[in-house]
TORKOL-4160 file (C-alpha; in steps of 0.2 Angstrom, whole numbers, padded with zeros to 4 digits, m for minus):
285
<pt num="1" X="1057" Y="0653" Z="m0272"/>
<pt num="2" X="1052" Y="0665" Z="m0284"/>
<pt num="3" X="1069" Y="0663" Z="m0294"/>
<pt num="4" X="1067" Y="0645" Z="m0294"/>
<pt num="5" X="1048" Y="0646" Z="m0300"/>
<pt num="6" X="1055" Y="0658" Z="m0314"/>
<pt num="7" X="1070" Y="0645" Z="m0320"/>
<pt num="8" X="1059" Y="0629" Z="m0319"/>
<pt num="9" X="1043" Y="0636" Z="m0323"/>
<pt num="10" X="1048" Y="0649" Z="m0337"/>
<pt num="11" X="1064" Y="0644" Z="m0342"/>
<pt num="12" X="1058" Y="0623" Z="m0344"/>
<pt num="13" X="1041" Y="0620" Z="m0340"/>
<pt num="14" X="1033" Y="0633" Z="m0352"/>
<pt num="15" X="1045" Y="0632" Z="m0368"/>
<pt num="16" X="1045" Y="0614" Z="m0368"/>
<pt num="17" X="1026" Y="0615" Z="m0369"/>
<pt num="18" X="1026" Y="0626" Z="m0381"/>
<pt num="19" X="1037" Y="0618" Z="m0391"/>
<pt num="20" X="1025" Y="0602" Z="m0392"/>
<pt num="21" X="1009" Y="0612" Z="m0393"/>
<pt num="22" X="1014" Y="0619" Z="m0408"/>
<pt num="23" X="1019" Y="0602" Z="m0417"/>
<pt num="24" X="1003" Y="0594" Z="m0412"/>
<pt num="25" X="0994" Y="0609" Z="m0419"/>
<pt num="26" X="1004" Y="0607" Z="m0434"/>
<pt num="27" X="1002" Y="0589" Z="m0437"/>
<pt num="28" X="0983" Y="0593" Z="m0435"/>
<pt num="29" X="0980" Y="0608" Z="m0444"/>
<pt num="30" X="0992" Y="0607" Z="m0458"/>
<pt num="31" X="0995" Y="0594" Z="m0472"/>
<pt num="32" X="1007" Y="0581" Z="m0469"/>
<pt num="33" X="1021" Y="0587" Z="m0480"/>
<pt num="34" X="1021" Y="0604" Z="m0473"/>
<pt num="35" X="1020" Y="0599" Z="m0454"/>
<pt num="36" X="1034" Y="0587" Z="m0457"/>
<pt num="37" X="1045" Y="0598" Z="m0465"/>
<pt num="38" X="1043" Y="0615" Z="m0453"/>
<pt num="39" X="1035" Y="0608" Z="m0438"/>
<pt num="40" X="1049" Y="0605" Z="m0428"/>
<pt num="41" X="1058" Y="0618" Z="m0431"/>
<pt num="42" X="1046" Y="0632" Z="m0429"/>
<pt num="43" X="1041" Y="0624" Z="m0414"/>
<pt num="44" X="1059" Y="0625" Z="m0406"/>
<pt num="45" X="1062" Y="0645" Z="m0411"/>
<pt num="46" X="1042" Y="0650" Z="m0405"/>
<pt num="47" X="1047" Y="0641" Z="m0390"/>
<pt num="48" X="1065" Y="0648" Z="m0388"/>
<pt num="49" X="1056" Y="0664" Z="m0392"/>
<pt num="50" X="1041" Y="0663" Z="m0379"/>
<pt num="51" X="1055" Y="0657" Z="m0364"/>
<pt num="52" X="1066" Y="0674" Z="m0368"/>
<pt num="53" X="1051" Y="0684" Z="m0369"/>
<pt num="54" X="1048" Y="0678" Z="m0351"/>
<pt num="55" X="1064" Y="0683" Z="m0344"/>
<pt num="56" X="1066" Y="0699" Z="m0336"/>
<pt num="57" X="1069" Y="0717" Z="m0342"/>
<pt num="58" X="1088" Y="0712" Z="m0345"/>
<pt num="59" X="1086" Y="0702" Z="m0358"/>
<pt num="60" X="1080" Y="0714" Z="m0372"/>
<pt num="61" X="1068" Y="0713" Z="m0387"/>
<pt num="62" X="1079" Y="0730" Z="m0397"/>
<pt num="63" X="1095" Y="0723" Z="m0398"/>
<pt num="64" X="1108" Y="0730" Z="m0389"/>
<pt num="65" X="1120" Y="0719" Z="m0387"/>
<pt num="66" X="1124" Y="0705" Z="m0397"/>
<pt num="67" X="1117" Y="0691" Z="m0390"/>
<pt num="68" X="1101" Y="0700" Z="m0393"/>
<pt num="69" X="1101" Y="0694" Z="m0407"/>
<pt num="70" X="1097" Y="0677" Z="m0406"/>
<pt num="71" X="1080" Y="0676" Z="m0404"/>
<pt num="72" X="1077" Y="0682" Z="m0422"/>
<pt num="73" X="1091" Y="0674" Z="m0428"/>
<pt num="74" X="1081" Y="0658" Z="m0422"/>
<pt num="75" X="1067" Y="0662" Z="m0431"/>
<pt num="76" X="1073" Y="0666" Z="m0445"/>
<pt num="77" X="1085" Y="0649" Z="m0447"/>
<pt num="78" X="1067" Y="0640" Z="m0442"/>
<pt num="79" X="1059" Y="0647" Z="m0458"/>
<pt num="80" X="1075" Y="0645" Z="m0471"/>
<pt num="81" X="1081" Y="0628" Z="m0462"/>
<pt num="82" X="1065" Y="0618" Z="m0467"/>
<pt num="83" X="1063" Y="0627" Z="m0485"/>
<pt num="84" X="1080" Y="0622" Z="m0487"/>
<pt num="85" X="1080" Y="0605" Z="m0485"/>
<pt num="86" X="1063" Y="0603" Z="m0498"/>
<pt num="87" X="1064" Y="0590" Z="m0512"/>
<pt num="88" X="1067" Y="0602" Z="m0525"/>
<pt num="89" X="1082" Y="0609" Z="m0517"/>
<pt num="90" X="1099" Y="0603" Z="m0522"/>
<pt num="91" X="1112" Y="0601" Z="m0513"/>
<pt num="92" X="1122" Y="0614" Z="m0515"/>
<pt num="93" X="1107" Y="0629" Z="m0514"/>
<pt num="94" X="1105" Y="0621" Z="m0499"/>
<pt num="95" X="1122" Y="0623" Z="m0492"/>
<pt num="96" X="1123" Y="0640" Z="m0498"/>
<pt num="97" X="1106" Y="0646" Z="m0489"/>
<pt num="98" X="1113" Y="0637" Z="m0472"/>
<pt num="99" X="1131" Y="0648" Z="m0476"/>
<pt num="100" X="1122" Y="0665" Z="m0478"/>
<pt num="101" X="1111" Y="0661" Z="m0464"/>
<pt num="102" X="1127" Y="0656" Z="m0453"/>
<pt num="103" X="1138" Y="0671" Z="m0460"/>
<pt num="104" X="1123" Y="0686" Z="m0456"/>
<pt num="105" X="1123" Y="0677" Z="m0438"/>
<pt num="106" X="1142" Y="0678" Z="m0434"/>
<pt num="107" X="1142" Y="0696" Z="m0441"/>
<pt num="108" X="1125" Y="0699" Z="m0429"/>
<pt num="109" X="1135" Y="0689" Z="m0413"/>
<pt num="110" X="1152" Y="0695" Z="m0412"/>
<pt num="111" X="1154" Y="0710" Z="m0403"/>
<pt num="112" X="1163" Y="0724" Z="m0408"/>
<pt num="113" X="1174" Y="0722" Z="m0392"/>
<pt num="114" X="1192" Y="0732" Z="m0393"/>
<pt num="115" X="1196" Y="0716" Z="m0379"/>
<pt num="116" X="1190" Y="0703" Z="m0390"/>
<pt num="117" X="1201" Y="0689" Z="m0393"/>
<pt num="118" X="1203" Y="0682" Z="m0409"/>
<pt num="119" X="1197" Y="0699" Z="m0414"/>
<pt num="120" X="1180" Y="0703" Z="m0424"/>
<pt num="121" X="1188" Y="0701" Z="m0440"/>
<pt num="122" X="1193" Y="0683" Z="m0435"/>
<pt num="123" X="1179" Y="0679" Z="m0425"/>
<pt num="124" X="1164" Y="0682" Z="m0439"/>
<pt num="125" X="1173" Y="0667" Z="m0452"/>
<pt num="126" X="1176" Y="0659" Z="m0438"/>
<pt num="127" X="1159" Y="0658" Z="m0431"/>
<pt num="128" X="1151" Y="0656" Z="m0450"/>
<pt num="129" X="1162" Y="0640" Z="m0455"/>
<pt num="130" X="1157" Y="0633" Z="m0436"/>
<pt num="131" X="1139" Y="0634" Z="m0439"/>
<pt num="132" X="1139" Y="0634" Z="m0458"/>
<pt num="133" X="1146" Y="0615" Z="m0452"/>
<pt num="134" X="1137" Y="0612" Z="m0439"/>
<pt num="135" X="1119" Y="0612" Z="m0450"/>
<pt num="136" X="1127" Y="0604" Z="m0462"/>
<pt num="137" X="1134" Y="0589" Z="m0455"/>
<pt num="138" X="1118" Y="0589" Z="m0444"/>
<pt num="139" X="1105" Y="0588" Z="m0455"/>
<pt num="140" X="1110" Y="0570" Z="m0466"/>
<pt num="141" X="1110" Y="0563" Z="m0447"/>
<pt num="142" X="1092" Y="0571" Z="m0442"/>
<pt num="143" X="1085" Y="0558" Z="m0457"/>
<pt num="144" X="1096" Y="0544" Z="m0454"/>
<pt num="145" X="1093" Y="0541" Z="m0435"/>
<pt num="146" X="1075" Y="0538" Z="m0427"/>
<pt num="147" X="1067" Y="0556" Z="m0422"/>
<pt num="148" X="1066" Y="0555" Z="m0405"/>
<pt num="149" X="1084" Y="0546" Z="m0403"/>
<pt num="150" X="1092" Y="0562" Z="m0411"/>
<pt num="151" X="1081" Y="0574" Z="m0404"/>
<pt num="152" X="1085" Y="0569" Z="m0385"/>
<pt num="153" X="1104" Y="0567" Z="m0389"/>
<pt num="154" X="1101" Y="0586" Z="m0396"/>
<pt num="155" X="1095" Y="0590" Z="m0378"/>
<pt num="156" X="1108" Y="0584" Z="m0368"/>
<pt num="157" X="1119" Y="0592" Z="m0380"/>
<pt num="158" X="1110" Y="0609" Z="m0377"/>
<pt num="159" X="1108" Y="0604" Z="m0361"/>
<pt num="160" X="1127" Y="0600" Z="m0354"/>
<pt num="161" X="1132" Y="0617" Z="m0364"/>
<pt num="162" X="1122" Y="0628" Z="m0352"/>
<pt num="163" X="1127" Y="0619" Z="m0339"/>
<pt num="164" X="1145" Y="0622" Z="m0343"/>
<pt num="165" X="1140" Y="0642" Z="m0347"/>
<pt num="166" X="1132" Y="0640" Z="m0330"/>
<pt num="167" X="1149" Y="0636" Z="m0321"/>
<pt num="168" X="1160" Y="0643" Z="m0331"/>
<pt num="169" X="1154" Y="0659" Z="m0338"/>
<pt num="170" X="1137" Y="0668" Z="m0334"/>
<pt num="171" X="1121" Y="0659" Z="m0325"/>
<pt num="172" X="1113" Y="0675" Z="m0334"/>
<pt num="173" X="1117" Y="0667" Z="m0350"/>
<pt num="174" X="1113" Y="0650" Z="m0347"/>
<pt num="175" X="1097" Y="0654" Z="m0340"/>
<pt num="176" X="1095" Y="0659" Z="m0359"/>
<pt num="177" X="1105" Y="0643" Z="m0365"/>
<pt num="178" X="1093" Y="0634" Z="m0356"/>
<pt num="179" X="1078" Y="0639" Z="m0365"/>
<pt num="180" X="1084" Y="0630" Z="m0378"/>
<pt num="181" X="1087" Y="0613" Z="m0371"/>
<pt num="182" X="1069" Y="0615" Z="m0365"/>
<pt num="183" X="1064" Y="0617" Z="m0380"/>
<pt num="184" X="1071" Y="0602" Z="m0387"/>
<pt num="185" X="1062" Y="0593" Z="m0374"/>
<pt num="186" X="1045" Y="0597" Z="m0379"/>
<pt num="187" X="1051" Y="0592" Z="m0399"/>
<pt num="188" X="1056" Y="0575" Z="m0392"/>
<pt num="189" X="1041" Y="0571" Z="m0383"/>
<pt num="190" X="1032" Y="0575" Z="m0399"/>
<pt num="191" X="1043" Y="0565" Z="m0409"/>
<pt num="192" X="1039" Y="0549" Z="m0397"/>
<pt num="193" X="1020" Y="0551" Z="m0403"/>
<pt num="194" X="1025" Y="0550" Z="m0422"/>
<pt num="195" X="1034" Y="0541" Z="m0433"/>
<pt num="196" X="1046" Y="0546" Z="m0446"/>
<pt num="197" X="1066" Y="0556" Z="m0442"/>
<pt num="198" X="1060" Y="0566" Z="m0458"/>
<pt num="199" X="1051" Y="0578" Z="m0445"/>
<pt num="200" X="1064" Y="0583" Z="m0436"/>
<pt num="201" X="1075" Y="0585" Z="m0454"/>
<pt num="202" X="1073" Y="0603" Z="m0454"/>
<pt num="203" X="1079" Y="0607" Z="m0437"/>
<pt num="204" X="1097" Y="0609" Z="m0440"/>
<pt num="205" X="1101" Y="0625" Z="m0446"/>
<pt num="206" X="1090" Y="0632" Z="m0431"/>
<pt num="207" X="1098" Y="0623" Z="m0419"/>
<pt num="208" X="1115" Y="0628" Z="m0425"/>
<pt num="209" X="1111" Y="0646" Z="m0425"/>
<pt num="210" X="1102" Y="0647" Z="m0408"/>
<pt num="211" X="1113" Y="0633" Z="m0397"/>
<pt num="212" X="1128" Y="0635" Z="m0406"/>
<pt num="213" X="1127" Y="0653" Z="m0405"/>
<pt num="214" X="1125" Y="0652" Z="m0388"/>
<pt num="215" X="1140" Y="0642" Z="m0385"/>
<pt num="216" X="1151" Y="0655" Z="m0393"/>
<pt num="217" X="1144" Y="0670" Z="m0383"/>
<pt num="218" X="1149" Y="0659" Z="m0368"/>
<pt num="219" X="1167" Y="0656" Z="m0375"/>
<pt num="220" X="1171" Y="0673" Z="m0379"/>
<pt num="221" X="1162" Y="0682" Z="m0359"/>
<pt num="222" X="1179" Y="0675" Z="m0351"/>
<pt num="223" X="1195" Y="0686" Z="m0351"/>
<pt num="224" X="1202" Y="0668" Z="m0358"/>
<pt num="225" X="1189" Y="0661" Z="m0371"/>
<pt num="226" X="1182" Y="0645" Z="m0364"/>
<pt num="227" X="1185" Y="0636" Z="m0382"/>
<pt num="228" X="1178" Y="0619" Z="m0373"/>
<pt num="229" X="1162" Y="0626" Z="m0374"/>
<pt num="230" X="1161" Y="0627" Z="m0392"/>
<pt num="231" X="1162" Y="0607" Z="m0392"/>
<pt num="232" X="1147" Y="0605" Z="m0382"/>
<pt num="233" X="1135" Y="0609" Z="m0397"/>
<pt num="234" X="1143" Y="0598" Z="m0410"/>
<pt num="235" X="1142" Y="0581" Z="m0397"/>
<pt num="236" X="1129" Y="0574" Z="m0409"/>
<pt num="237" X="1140" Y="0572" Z="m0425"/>
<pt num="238" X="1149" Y="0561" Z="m0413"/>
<pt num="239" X="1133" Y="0551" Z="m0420"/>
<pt num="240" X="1140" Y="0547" Z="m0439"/>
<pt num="241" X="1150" Y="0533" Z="m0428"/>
<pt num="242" X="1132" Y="0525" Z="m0427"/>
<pt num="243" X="1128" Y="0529" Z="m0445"/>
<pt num="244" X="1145" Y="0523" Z="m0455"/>
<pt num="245" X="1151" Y="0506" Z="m0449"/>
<pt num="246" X="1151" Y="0492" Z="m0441"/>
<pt num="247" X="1140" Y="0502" Z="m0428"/>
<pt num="248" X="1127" Y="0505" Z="m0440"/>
<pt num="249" X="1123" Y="0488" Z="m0439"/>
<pt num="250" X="1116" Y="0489" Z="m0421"/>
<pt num="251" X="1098" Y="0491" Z="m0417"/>
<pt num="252" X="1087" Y="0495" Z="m0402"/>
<pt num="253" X="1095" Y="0496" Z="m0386"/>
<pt num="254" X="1112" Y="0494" Z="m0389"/>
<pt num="255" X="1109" Y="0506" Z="m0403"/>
<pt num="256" X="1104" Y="0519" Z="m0391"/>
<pt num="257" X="1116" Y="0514" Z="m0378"/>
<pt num="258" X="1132" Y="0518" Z="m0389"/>
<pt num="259" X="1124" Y="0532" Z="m0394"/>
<pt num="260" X="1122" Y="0538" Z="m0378"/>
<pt num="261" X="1139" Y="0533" Z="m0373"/>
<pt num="262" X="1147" Y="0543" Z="m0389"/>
<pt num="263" X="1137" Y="0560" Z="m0386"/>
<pt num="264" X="1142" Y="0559" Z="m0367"/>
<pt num="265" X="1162" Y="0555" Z="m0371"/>
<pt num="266" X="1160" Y="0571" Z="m0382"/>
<pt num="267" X="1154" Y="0581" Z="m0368"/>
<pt num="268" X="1165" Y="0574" Z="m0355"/>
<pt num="269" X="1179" Y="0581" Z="m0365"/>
<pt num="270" X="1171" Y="0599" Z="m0368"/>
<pt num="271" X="1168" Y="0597" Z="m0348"/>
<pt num="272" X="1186" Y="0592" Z="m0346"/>
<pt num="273" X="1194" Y="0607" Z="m0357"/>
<pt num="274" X="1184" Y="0620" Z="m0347"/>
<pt num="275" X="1190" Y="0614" Z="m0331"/>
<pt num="276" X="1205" Y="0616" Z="m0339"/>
<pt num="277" X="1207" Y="0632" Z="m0344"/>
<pt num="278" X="1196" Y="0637" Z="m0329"/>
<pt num="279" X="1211" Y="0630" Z="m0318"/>
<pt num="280" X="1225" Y="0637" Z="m0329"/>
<pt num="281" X="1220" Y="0655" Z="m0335"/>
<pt num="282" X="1237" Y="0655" Z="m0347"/>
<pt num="283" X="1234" Y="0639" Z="m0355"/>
<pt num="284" X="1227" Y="0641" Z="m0374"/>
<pt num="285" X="1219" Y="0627" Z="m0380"/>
């Protein structure tokens, strides 16, 4: 019971309300154009930060180990995301900014490991071009698409990769994973009180660091890295179907139903691969 109360209530229940106190407070206490641009976002990593906080000794506040880390890695993408996407940036300051903030990360997540496979020196551009992408193509759809339709596709995204870490990998590390799927949750029930995808615009790069982060410290625990993880976190760019062509042209439900559908094809072939190379340890995908 007590490990049930401390996943629900810990893990879910209090990020996720953390998560939405904060925007409210935001949208209350601070103007319009600053809530909008860094409410989101610094709602998710307080929240991220609050649920690991809770967690036992285990999970500990000097790093140690690598995925240590990624608390303050998720705060500190929540205050660069925002000031990144401001009207006075251009474009390319702003993609410079997201690949800093993705290269410090991979250097701060991969592990030193002798065993590491590809090694360190492989793994670090690896992991920077992954989530230096990963904002990037993110953040055009985060103010293209309605706030709380991108923000609850983000959390079955977050949600189906600690899943997967679950089964696959470490419940350990997708009790951690998880955190951030519940905090996504209390962004979206925000998101269905307010109006405007611009709120949610800023949430990329924090997002990026903190779940696809986590989706690489899951691919590289097994002896065989479970590379079908890494795809779990990218299911939303799925969404630039919905954005260019012929299905732009859909509104309401259908809208959200091919949405849906496309995030959830995504992830049935992350799930597929890691049952995959789960079933056949030799196999490299």
């Amino acid at each position: 019971m007590n490990s049930a109360i401390e996943i629900v209530g810990a893990g879910i229940i209090v990020p996720a309300a953390v998560s939405a106190s904060t925007i409210w407070l935001s949208r209350r206490f601070l103007s319009a154009q600053t809530s909008a641009r860094y409410s989101a976002s610094v709602a998710f990593a307080a929240a991220f930060c609050v649920g690991y906080l809770l967690l036992p000794s285990w999970a500990g506040l000097v790093p140690k180990r690598h995925w240590h880390w990624t608390p303050y890695l998720a705060l500190a993408a929540a205050a660069i995301g925002p000031n990144s996407v401001s009207s006075g940036r251009h474009r390319v300051r702003r993609w410079l900014l997201y690949l800093v903030t993705a290269f410090v990360s991979a250097w701060l997540l991969v592990p030193s490991w002798a065993s590491l496979q590809p090694p360190r020196s492989v793994c670090v551009p690896l992991l920077t071009g992954y989530l230096f992408l990963l904002a990037a193509l993110l953040e055009p759809l985060l103010c293209r698409l309605p706030a709380a339709a991108i923000s609850a596709q983000l959390i079955v995204s977050a949600a189906c990769a600690a899943v997967l870490i679950a089964g696959f990998v470490s419940v350990t590390y997708a009790q951690i994973a998880g955190i951030a799927a519940a905090a996504l949750i209390g962004v979206w029930v925000a998101t269905l009180f307010s109006s405007g995808a611009a709120s949610v615009r800023g949430l990329s790069l924090a997002y990026s660091v903190t779940v696809g982060g986590w989706a690489f410290i899951g691919c590289i625990e097994p002896q065989q890295p479970a590379f079908g993880l890494l795809l779990a976190p990218i299911a939303p760019l799925s969404l630039w179907f919905c954005v260019c062509g012929p299905l732009s042209r859909l509104r309401g439900r259908a809208a959200a139903t091919i949405q849906t559908v496309l995030v959830l094809i995504h992830l049935t072939i992350a799930a597929g691969l890691m049952v995959v190379t789960s079933a056949n340890p030799g196999v490299s995908l």
